[in-house]
N, C-alpha and C positions, 0 to 999 in steps of 0.2 A: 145231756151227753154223759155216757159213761163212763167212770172211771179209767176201764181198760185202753180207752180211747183217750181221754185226754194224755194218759202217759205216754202213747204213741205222740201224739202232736207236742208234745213237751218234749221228747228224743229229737223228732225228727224238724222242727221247726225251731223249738227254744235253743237246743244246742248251737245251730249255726248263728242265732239273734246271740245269742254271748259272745259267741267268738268274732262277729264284727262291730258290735257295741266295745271291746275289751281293744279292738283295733283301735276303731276310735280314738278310745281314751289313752292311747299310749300312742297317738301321732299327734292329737290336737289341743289334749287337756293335759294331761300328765308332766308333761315339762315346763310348761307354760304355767303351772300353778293354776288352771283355771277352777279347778274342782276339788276342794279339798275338805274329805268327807268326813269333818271332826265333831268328835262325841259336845252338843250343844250346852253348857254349861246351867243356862235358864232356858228350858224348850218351852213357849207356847202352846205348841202344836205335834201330838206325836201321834201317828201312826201303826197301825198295830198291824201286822197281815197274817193268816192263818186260813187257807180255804179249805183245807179238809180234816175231817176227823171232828166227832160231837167233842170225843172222849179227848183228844188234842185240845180242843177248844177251853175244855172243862181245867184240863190240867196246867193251861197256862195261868187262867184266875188268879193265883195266888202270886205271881208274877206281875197280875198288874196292880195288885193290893202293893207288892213294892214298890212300883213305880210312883203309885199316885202316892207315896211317903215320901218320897226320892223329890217328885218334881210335884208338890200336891196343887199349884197354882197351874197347871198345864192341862188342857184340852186331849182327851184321848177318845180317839177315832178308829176302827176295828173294818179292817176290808176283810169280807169273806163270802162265801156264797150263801145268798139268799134264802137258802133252805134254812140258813141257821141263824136268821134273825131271832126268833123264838129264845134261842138257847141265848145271845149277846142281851137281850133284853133284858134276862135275869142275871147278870153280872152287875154289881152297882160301878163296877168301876171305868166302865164306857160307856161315855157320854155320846159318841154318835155312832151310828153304825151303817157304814157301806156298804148296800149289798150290792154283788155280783153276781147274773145269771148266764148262765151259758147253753144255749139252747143248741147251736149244732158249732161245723166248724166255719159256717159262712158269717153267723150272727158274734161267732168268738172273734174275727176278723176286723168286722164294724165296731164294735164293743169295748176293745180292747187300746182301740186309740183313742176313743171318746173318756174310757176309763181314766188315762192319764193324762189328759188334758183335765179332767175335772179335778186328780190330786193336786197339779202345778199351781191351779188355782187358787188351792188350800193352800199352799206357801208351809207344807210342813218342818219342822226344824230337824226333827228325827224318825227315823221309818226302823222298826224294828221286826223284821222277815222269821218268824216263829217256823217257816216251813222247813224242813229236812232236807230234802234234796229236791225239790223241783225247778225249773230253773223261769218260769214266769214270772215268779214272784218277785225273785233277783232283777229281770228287768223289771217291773216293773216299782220293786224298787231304787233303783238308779237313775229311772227316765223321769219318777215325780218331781225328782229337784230339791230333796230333803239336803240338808247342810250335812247329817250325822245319819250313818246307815249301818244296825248291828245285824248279821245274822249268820248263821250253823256252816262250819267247812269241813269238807271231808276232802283227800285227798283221791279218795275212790271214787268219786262225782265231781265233772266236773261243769262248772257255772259260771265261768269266763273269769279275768285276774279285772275287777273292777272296785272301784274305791270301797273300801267298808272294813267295820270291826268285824273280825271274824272268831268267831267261838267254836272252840274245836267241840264237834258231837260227839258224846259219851255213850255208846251202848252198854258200857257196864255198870251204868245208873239208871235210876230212876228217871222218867221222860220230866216230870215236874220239878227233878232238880236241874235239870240240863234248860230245861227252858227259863228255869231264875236265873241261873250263871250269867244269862242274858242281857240280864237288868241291872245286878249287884252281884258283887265280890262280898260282902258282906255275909259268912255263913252263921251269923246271931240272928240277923234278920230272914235270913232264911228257913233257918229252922221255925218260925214262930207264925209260920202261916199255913192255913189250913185251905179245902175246900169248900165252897158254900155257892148255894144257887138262893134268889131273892124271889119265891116263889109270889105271883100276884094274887093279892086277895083272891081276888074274883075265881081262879083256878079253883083255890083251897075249896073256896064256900060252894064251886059246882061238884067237886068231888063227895065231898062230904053230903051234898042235896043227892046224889047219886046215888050213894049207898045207904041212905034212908030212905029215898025212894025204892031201892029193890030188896029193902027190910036186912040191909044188912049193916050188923051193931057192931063196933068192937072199944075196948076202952079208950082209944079217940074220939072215937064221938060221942057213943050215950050208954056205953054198957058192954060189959066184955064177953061175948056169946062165940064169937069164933075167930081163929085164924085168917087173915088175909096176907097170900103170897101170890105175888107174881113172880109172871115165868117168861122169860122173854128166848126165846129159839131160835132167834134173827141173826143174823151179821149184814153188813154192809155189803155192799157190790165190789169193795177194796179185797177181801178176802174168804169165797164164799168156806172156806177150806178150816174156816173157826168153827163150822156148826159142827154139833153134835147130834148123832143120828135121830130123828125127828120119834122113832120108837120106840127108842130108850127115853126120851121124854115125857111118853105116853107113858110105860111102866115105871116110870119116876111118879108121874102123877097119880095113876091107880095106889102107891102102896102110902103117898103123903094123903090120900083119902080113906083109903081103909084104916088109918090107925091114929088119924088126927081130923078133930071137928072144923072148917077151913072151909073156904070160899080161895081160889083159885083164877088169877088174871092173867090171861094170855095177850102179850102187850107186840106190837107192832104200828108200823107205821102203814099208808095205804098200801103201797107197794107189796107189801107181806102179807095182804090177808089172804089171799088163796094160801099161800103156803104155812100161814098159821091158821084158818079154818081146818086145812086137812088134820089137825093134828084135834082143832075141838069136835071135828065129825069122826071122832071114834070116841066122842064121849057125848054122844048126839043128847041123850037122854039125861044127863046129871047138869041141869041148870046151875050146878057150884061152878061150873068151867064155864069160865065167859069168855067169851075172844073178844077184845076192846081193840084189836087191831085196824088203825084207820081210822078211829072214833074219837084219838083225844089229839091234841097239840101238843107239844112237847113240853110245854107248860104245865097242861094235864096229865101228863106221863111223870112230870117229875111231883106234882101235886099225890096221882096216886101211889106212887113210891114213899112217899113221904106217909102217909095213914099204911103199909104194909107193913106187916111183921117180918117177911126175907121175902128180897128177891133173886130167884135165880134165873142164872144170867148165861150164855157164852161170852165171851172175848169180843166185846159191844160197846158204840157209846152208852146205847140203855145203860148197860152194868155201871158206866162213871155216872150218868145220870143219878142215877141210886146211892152211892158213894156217895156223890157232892149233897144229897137232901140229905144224907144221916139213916137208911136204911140199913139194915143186916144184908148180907149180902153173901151168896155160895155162888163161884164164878169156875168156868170151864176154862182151862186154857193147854194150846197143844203147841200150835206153829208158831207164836207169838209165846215171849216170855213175862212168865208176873213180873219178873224181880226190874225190869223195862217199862211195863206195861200195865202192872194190876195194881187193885183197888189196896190200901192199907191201913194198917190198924188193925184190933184188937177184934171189931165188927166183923171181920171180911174172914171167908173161908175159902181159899184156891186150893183147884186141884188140878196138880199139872205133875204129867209124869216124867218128863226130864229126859226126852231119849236122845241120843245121841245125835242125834239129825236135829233138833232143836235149838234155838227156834230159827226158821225157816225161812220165816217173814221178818224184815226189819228196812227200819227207811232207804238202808246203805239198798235193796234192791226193788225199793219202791214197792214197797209189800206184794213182792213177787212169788209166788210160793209154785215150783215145781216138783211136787213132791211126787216118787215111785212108789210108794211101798203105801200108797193107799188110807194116807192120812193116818198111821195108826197111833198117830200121840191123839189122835179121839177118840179114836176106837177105841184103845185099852182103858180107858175111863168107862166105868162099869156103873150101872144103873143101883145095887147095893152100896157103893161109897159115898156118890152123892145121896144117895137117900138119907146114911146114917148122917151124913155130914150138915144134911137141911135138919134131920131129926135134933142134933145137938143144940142146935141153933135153936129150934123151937121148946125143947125141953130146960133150956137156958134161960129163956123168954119173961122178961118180967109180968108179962100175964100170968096171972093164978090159975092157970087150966090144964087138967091131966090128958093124956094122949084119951081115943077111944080104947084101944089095946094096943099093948106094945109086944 
């Protein structure tokens, strides 16, 4: 099921399920004291929920490194969709992981009750609702039967008046600080947390047999002979209005080849290889351009980020992928804002030109972008800035290797 689609059945279904779940509890619980939804002191059992977004998923992480300091005797359980098993695997700090598939609206129907029946089971003490404004998650935080329920309010969305901590959402922060505000008032322990993915062996040692199998060296592995930078050209089906012109990526890559010795990885998931092959069938001929798209796990996505020199990215989970392994990283951003949304640190090079209409997308409209004037906070990002921008990067490069010409 598509995104565009679930936000339709989240308006047009979940609105009316708040507003008579919120009846409910102000006819038959709310005076009666029968439901009272206080923060668990010792939780056994907490729940985490987040179904969309890698890059979300990635940026809560460090939010759960607080928790498990907070409550480090307690069970943490991560409901989210299925697709993003792979990514929950490598967090060490989720112990189980729930997945969720939603294959149309007949199977979200069936699904959906069986869903919460299997949390009430779990007997969790605390459910902690990471999502922004959708309003499933809201029930289906309230209907598990958690003691202690925290999660995001905005007065411009609304999600029924039902028992819970409520943390006012911050758009004029970072999303990683807004989602620790979550867990801890504490800003000592907040500041002292970082990103990190727990990449599995097995990834690293297939990657690494990869590029010794296709003879290619660089000082991770056995010899420093060339550049390796992926290029990831994708966005998610949330915002297709993040990519950056597919030929201006082309003449990005023609001029990082004319003037630096490099191997080249065009990363995607299945979904994307038609629209990332079209971009390696205008380099039909230069075996340095590979399309890997479709070919690894997100495991192996993040394994081969982790052996590159910079990747660049649009406005992507890939790009937080890359972040969280310790990549270099040049990111494109237009309708979506860094200072919300991008990668940070010292590493990272955004290039975002700040127009007036930006940024466009943000949870308050369920990353709804109607833009008139033809996307041009992408457009005006020119093929020469990023270039000098990845050049900086690589001529920075603690590898000992001169460009070919500069």
């Amino acid at each position: 099921m598509n995104f565009q689609l679930m936000k339709l059945i989240d308006n047009l279904i979940g609105k009316p399920l708040c507003q008579i779940l919120t009846l409910y509890y102000a006819l038959f619980k709310k005076n009666k004291g029968g439901e009272k939804r206080i923060e668990t002191i010792n939780p056994e059992k907490i729940l985490l929920i987040k179904f969309f977004g890698i890059g979300s998923i990635i940026y809560i992480s460090p939010s759960m490194r607080l928790l498990k300091r907070k409550y480090p005797d307690a069970k943490v359980s991560f409901l989210t969709f299925a697709e993003h098993r792979d990514l929950c695997e490598m967090i060490d700090e989720v112990d189980t992981i729930i997945p969720f598939k939603v294959k149309g609206l007949i199977h979200l129907i069936i699904e959906v009750p069986l869903l919460i029946f299997k949390l009430r089971r779990e007997r969790f003490d605390m459910v902690y609702n990471f999502e922004f404004h959708a309003r499933f998650p809201t029930i289906i935080s309230y209907l598990c039967g958690a003691r202690g329920v925290t999660e995001f309010h905005s007065d411009f969305f609304y999600k029924g008046n039902l028992p819970s901590k409520r943390v006012a959402y911050a758009l004029e922060q970072h999303v990683t600080d807004s989602f620790k505000s979550m867990v801890s008032d504490n800003h000592t322990l907040i500041d002292q947390t970082s990103l990190y993915l727990n990449i599995p062996e097995y990834d690293e040692k297939f990657i690494g047999s990869f590029l010794t199998r296709e003879g290619i060296y660089t000082e991770k592995t056995s010899g420093s002979k060339a550049f390796l930078i992926a290029v990831n050209i994708n966005t998610s089906g949330m915002a297709y209005e993040r990519r950056w012109n597919v030929k201006k990526f082309a003449r990005l890559i023609e001029l990082l080849i004319d003037n630096f010795d490099m191997y080249i990885f065009l990363t995607g998931g299945k979904g994307d290889y038609d629209y990332v092959n079209s971009l390696k069938e205008m380099f039909r001929n230069n075996e340095r351009v590979i399309n890997m798209a479709g070919k690894l796990s997100l495991k192996g996505l993040a394994a081969l980020y982790k052996k590159c020199d910079m990747v660049i990215s649009n406005d992507s989970g890939p790009l937080h992928v890359a972040e969280a392994v310790g990549a270099k990283t040049v990111s494109l951003f237009g309708p979506e804002t860094p200072r919300h949304y991008g990668p940070r640190g010292e590493n990272h090079t955004v290039i975002y030109k700040g127009l007036p209409c930006s940024p466009c997308l943000s949870p308050l409209n369920m990353k709804s972008a109607n833009c008139k004037i033809g996307i041009q906070c992408m457009e005006l990002i020119t093929v020469d800035e990023v270039f000098y921008a990845a050049k900086n990067v690589l001529l920075n490069s603690k590898i000992n290797i001169k460009p070919l010409t500069c």
